[in-house]
N, C-alpha and C positions, 0 to 999 in steps of 0.2 A: 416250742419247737426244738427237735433234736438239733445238735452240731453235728453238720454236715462238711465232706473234704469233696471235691471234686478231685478225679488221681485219672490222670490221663497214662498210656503206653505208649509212649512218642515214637518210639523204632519202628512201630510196627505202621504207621500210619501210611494211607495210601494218597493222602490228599483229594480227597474226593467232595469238600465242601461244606457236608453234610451240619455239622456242630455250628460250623460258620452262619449257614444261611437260618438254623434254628435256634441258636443263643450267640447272637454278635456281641452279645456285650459280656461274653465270658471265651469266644474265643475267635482267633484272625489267623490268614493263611500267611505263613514265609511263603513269602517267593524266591529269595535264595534256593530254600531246600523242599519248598511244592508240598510241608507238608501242615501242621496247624499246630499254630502255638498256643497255649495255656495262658489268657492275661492273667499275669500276679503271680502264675505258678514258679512255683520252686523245685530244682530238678532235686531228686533223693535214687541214687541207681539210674536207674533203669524208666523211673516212675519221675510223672510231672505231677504235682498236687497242692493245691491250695483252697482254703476253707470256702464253705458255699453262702452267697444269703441267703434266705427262707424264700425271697421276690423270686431268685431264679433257679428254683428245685424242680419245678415241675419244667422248664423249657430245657434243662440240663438231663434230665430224665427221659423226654422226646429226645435229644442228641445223642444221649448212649445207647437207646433202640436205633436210631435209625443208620447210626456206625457201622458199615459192613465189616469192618475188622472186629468190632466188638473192643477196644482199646481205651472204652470211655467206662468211667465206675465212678457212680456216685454212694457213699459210703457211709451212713448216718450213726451215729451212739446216745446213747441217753445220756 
């Protein structure tokens, strides 16, 4: 299997659920800030990211389709 990063765009986020209700076990809503945080992620800029398992590629890949911001990138290398 490739190494894969999960790299979330946190600014932009609307809070809509979305990642939440289809990979809870990579990420959870702030309710301070309404909008969804990155478990594990590490902020670098602008950008949230932190390495993917192989278990959850494909439910993290359903979460960055179903993103209406589009803010979710899953990012693989050989």
């Amino acid at each position: 299997m490739k190494k894969c990063k999960l790299i979330q765009f946190r600014k932009d986020c609307i809070g809509c659920h979305a990642c939440v209700l289809i990979a809870p076990q990579n990420w959870q809503m702030n309710n301070e800030e309404g909008k969804s945080d990155l478990i594990g992620g590490v902020t670098k800029g602008d950008t949230v990211v932190t390495d993917l398992l192989e278990i959850d590629y494909y439910d993290n890949l359903k979460a960055a389709e179903a993103c209406p911001m589009n803010i979710i990138k899953v990012v693989c290398s050989d």
